[in-house]
KOLLO-13149 format. One record per atom (N, C-alpha, C, O): residue in three letters; x, y, z. Coordinates in steps of 0.05 Angstrom, whole numbers, plus 5000, padded with zeros to 4 digits. Layout:
AlaXYZ ...
//
This chain:
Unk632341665198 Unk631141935200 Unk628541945184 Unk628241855161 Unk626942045198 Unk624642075178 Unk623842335166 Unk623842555177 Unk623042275142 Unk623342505120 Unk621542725131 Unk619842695148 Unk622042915119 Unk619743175130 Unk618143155098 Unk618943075076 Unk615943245105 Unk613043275084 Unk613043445069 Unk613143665081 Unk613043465045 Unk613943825023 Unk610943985028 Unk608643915021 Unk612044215042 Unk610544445046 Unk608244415022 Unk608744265003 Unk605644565024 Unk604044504995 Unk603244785003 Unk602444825026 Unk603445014984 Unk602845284978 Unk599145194975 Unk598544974967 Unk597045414982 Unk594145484973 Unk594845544948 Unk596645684939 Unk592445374935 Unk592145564899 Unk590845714904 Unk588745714916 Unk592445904888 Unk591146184882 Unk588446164874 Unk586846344876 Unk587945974865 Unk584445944843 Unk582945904866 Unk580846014868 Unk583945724887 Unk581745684915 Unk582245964936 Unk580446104947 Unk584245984936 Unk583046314953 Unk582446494933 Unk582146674949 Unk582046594914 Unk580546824906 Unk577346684897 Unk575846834884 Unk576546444901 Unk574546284903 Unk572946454926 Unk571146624926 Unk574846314951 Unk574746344978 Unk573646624990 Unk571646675004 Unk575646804980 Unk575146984981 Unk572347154962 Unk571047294977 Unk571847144945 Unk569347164934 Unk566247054946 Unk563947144945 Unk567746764960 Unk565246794975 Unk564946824997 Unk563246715010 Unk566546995006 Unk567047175042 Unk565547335029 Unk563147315033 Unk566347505013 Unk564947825001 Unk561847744993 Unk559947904999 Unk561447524982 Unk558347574977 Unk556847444990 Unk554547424980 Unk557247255024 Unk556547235039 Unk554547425046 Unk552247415035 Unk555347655067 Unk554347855075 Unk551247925063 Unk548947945072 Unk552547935036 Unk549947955015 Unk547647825026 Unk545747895040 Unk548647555013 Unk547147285009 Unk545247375041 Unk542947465042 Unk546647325059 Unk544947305085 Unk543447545083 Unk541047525086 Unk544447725079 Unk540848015075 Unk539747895065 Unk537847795078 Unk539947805028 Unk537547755014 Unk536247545027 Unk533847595029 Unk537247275038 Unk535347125057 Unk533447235078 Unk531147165083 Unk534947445090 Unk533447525120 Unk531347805097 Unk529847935111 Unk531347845081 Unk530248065071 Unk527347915065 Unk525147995071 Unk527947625050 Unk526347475037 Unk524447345055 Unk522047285049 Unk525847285080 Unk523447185102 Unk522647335119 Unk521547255140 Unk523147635110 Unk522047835130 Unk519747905110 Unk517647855121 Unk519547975092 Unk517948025062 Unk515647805067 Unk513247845069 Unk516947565069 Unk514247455063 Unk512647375085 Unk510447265082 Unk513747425107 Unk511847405137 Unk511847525144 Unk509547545153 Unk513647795153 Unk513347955177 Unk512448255158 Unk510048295156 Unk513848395150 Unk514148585137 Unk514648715114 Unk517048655110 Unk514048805101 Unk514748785062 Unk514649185054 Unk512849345056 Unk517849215044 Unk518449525034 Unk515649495014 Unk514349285011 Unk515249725005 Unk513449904995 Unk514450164988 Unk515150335004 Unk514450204962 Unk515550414942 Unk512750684942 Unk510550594936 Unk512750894947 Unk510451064928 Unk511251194913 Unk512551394919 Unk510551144888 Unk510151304862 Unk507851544858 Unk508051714840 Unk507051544866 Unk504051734863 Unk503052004886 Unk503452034910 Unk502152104873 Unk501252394894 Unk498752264909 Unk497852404927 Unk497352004906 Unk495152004921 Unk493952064946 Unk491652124952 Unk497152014966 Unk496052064994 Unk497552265007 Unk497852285031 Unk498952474985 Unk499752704992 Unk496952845016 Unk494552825018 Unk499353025034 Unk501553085047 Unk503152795065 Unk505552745067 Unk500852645076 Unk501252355092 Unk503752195077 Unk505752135090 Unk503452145054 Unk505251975043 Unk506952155017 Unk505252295004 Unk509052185009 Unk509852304985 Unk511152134975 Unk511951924985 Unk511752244945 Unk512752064924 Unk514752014927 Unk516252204933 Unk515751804926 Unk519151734928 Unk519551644971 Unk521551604984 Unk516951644978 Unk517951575003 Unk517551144993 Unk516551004976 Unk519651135022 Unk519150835017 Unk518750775046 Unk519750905065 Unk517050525049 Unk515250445071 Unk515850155080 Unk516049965064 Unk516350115105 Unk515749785113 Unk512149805120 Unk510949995129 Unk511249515111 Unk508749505115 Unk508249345139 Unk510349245144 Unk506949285153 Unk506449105177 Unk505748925160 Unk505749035138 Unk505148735157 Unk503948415147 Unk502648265170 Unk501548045166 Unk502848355193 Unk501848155218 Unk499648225234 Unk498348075247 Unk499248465231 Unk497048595247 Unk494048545226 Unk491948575238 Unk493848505207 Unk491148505196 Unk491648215182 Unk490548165160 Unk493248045195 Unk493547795176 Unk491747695180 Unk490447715200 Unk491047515157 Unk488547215169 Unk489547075191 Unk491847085200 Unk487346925200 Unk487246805232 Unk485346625228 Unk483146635216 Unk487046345246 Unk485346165247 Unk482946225267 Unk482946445278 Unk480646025274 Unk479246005303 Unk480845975324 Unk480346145341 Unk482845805332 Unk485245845351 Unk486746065364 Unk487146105388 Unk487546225338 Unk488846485346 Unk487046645356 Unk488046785374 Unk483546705349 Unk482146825359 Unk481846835383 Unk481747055393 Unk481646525405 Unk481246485427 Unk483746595445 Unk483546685467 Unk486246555428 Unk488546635437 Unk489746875448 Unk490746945469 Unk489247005422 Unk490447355430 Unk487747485408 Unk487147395386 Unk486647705422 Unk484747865410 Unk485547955380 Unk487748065379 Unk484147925357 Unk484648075332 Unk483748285320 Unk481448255312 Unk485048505316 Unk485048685314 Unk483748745288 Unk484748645268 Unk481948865286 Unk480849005262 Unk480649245246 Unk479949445258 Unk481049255220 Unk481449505209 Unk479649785224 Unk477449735234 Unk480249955225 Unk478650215250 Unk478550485217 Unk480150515198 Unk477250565221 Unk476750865209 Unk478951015214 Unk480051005236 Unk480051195192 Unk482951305198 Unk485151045191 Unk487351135184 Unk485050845193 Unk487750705183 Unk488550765164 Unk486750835149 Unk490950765154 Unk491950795135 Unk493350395120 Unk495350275128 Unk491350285100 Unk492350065099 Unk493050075069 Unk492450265054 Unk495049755058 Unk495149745035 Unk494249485029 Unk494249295044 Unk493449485008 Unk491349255000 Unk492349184970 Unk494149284956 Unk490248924961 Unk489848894935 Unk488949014921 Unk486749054931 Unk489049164894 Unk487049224890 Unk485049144867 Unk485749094843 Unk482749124877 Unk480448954873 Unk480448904842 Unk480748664837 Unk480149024825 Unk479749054793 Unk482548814791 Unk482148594782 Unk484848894798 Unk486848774787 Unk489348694818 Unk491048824829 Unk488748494821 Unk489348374850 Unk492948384852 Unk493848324874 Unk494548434833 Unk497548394833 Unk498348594840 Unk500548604851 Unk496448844834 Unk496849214847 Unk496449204873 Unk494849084888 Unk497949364877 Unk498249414916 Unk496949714909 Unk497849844891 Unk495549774921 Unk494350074935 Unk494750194968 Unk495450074988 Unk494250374965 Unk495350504997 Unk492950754995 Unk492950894976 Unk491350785013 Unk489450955019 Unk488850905052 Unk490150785069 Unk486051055056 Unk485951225080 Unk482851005090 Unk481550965069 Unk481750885112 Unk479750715113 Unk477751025125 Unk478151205141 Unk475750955105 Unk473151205115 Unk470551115131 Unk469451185152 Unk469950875104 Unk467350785126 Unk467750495132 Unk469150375116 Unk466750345153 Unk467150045160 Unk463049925149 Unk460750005145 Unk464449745149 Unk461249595140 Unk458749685159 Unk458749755182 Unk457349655147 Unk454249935147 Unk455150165153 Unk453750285171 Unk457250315143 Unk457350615153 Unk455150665125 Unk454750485109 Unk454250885121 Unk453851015097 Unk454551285087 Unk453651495097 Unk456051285069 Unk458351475058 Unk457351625036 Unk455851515020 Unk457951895032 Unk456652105018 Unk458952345017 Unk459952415038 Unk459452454996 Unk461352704999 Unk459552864977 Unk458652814955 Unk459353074992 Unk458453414984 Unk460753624988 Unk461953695008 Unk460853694961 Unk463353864953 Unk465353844968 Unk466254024982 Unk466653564965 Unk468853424970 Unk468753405000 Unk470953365010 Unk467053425015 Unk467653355050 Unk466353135045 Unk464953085025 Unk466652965067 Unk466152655066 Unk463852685098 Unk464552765120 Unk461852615092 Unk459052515115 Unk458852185108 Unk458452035089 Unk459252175143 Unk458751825152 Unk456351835162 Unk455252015175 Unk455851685157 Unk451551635171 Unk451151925180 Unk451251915204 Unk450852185172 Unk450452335164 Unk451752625175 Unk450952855172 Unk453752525187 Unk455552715206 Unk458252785183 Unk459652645170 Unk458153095187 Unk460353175183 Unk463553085190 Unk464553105213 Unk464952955164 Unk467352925187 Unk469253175192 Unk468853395181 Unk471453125211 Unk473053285210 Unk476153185204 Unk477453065221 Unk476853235181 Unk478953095173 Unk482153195174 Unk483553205153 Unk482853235192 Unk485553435189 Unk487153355166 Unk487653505148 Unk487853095167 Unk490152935137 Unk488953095113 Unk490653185099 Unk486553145105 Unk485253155081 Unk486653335068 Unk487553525081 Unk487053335043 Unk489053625017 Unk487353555000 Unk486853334992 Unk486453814994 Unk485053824967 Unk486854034944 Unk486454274943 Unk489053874927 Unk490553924911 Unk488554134881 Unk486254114871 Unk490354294877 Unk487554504856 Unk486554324835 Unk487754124829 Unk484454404826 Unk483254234803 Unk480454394801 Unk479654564815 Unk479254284779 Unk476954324765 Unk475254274774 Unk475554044782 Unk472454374780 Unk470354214789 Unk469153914778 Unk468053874756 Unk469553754794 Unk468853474788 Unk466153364799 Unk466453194817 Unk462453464788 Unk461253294803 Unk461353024815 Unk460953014839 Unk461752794801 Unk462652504808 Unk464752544830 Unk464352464853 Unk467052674823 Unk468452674847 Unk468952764874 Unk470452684891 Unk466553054875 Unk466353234887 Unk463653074912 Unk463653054937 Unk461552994889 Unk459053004900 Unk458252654898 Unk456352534888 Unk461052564913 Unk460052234910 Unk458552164931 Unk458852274953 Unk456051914925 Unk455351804897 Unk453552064880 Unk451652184890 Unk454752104852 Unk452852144836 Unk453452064814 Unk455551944809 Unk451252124793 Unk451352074768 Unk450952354746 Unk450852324721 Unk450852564756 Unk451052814742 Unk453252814716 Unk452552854692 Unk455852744725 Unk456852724692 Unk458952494703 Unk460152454724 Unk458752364682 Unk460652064676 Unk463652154677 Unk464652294659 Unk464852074696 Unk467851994695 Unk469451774684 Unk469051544692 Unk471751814660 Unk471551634648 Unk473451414667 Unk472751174668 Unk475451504680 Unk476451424708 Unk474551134727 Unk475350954742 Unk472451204719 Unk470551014738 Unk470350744722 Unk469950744698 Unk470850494739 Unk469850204728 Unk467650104723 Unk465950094740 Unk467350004694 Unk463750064692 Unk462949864703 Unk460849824692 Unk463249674721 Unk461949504739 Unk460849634760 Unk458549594769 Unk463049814771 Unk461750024796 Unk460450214785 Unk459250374800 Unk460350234771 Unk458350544756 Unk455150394752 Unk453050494759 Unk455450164741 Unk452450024732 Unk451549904775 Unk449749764783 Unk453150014787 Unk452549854817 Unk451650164827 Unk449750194842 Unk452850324820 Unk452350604834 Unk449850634819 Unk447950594834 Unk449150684793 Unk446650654782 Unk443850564792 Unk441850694795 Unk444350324794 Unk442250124815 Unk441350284839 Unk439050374841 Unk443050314855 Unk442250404877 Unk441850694873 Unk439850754887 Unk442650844863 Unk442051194861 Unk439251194852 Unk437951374861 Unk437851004833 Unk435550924822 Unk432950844831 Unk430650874822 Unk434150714856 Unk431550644866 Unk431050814878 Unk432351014884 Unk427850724887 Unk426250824905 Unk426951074935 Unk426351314940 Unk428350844948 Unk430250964967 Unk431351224960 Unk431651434972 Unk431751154937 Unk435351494938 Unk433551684924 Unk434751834908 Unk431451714923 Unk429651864897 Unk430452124920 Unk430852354911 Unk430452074950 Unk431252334966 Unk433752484964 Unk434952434985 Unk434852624952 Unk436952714956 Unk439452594981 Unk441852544981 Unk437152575003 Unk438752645037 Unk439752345032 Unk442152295033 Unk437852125026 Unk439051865020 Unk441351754999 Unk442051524996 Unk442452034984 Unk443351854969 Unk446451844987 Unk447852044992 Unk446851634992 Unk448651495002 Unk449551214994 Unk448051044985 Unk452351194997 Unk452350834991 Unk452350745022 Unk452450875042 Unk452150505017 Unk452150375051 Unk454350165045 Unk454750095022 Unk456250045070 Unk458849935071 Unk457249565065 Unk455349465078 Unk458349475050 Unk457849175060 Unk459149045074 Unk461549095073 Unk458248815094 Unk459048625106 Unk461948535096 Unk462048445073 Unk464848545115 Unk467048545101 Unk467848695082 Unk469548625065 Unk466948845083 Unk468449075064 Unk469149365077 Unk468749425100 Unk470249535056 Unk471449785066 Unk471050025046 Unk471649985022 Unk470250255053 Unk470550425032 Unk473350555042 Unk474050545065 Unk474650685022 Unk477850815024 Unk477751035016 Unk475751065003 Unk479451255020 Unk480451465000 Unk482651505002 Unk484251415018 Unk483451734974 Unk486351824986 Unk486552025000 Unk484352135004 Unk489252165014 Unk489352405028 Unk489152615008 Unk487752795016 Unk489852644985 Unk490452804964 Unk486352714949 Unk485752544932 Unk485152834957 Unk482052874950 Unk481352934923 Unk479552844910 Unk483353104917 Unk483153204882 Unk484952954856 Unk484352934832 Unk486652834869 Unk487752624855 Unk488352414864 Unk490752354865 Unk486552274872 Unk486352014881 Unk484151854864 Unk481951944861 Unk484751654854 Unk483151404849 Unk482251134870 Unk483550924872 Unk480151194881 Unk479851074900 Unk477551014904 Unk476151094886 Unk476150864926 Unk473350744924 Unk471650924905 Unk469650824894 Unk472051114901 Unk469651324882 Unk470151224853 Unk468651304835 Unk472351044851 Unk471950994828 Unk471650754818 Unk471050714794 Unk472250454845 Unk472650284828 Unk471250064862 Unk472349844866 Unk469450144878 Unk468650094899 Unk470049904925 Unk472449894931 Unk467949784937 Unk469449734958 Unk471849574960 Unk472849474941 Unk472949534992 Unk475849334984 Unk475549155006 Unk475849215030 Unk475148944998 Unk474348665016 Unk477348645038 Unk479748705037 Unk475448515056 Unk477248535081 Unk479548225072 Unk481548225086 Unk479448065060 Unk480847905049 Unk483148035030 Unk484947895022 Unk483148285024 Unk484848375007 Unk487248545017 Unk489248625004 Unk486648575038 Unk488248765061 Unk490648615061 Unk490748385070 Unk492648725053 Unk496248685073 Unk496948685091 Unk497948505104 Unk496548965100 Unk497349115121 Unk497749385122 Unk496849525104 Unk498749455137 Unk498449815149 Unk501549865148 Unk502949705160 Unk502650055136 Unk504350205137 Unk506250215170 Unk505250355187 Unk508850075177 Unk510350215201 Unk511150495195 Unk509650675201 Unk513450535185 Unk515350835185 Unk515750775161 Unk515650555149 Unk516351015153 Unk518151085129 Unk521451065131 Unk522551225146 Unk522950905118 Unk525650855130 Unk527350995101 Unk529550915094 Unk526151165089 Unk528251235063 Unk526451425041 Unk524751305028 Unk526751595038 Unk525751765009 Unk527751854991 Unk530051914998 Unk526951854972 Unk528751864946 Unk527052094924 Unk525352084907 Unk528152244934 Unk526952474901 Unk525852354883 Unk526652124879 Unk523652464867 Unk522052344845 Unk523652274816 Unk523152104800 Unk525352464817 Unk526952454788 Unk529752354795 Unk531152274777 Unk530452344817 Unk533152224821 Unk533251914823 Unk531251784830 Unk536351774813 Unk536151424827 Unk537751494829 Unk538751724827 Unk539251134841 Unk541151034857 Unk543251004849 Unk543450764848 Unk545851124839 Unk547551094828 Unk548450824827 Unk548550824852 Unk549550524820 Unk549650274829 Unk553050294836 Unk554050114850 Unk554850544822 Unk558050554825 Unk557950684851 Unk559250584869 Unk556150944856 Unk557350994880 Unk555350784913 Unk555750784937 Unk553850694900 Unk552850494924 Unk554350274925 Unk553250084936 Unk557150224913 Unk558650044912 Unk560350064941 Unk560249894959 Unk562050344940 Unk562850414963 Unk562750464990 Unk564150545008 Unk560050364988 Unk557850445014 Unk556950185030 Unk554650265033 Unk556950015039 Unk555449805063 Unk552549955056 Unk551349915034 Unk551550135078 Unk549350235083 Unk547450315049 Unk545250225043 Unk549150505030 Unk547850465007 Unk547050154989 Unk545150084976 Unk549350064996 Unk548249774985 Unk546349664998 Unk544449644983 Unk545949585018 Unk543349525029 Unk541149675025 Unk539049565031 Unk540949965014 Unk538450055011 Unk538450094978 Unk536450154966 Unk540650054965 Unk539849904935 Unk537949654942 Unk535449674944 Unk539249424944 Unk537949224956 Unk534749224956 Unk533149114942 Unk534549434982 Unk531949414982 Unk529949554969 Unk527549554973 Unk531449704950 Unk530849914931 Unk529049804910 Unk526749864903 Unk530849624900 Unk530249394875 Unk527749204888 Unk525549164877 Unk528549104917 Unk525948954928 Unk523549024924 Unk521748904911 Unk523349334940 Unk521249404932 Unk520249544909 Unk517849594908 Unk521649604892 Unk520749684869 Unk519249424846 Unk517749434827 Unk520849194860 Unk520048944837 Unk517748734854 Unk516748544844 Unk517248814876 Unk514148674890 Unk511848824900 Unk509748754911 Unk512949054892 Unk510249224914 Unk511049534914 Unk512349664930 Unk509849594889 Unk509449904886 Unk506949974885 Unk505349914868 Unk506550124906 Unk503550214912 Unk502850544904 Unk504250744901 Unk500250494901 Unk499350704894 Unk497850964902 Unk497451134885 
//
C-alpha cells in the first residue's frame, strides 16, 4: 500500500504576508498609474491663493493638461498641427524669478501685442478690452498697479530686475508720450494676469513668461476642499473614494501648488 502524504497547514506568517499584499496592491497600482499620468499626461494642481478669484478659488484642485502646450519636435510639427498659447488661456507655468513655483494666471498679450492698464482696465495695441472673468477685489489705490507700466510710486512687490527694465523703456525717447507708454510682448514670450486684478502678482510685477516655461492649461476641477478644513487620514481610511483623493491630495500638494 502506498502511504498517503501528511496534509501541510499555510503559515499563518505567509497568509497575513499574503494578505497584506492583496490590500496594498490596489494602492501600489494608483500610485504607479498616478505617477505616469503626472509625469506625461496630466498633473493635480492645488490653489492656495485668491489670485484668480472668481475663475479659480482657494482650495479648488485641478488636473492640468501637460500635452497640449508640450514641446515638439520638427516631426510632430509636420505631423499634427501645434497648438499655441491664444489670449484668454488660462495656463500654468514656471515661474520665471524662481522656476520650482508653478503659477496659474490668465494670457493677455502674445508677442508684439503692446499692453497698458489705465485705472485697472487692460488696452492691447490700444483697444479697450472687454473682460467678463475680470474681479476687482476692494483695495487702495495702487498707481503701479492700477496704471501699468508706470513709475509714479515704487511697489515693493515688484522685482528689481523688472523695475530697472520698465525704467529703460518708460525713459526713453519713445514713451516721453504718455499714449506710448506701453510695454510691447517679446518674441516667445507672454504677458499674464490674474482674474482677481486687486491681488494678483503677476507680469506687473515680475515680467514676462517665456513660452519654454509653460506646463499646461488647466482641464476641470475634480475636488475642492475648504480653506481651513483637511483630510481627516482615520475617516479617509473607511472610504475607497476618500483614500484616493487623500492620495492625490498629498500629490498635489507635494509637486505643484500653484499660485
Amino acid at each position: 500500500m502506498s502511504k498517503r502524504r501528511p496534509w501541510h497547514l499555510p503559515s499563518p506568517h505567509i497568509t497575513q504576508h499574503e494578505g497584506a499584499l492583496a490590500a496594498a496592491k490596489p494602492i501600489l497600482e494608483m500610485v504607479v498609474v498616478a505617477v505616469f499620468v503626472i509625469t506625461f499626461i496630466a498633473q493635480p494642481v492645488r490653489i492656495p491663493s485668491a489670485s484668480m478669484q472668481p475663475t479659480l478659488r482657494v482650495g479648488d484642485f485641478l488636473l492640468v493638461d501637460k500635452q497640449t502646450f508640450a514641446p515638439t519636435g520638427p516631426l510632430d510639427a509636420l505631423l499634427v498641427p501645434v497648438p499655441t498659447p491664444q489670449t484668454g488661456d488660462v495656463i500654468v507655468f514656471h515661474y520665471p524669478i524662481a522656476p520650482d513655483t508653478l503659477l496659474i494666471k490668465r494670457i493677455i498679450g502674445l508677442p508684439g501685442d503692446r499692453i497698458r492698464l489705465r485705472h485697472g482696465r487692460v488696452y492691447r495695441n490700444g483697444e479697450l478690452l472687454t473682460e467678463p472673468y475680470a474681479f476687482y477685489s476692494p483695495a487702495r489705490p495702487n498707481p503701479f498697479r492700477d496704471d501699468f507700466p508706470s513709475l509714479r510710486e515704487a511697489d515693493p512687490n515688484v522685482d528689481p530686475d523688472w523695475w530697472l527694465t520698465l525704467r529703460k523703456q518708460l525713459t526713453s525717447t519713445e514713451a516721453q508720450n504718455k499714449d506710448a507708454q506701453a510695454i510691447t510682448v517679446p518674441a516667445d514670450r507672454y504677458f499674464v494676469l490674474g482674474d482677481n486684478r486687486n491681488d494678483s502678482e503677476d507680469s506687473r510685477y515680475w515680467g514676462f513668461v517665456p513660452r519654454t516655461a509653460i506646463l499646461g492649461r488647466p482641464l476641470f476641477i475634480y475636488f475642492t476642499l475648504p480653506p481651513d478644513s483637511t483630510l481627516d487620514p482615520a475617516t479617509i481610511a473607511l472610504n475607497p473614494l476618500r483614500r484616493v483623493l487623500h492620495v492625490l491630495k498629498h500629490i498635489g500638494d507635494t509637486l505643484c501648488i500653484v499660485r
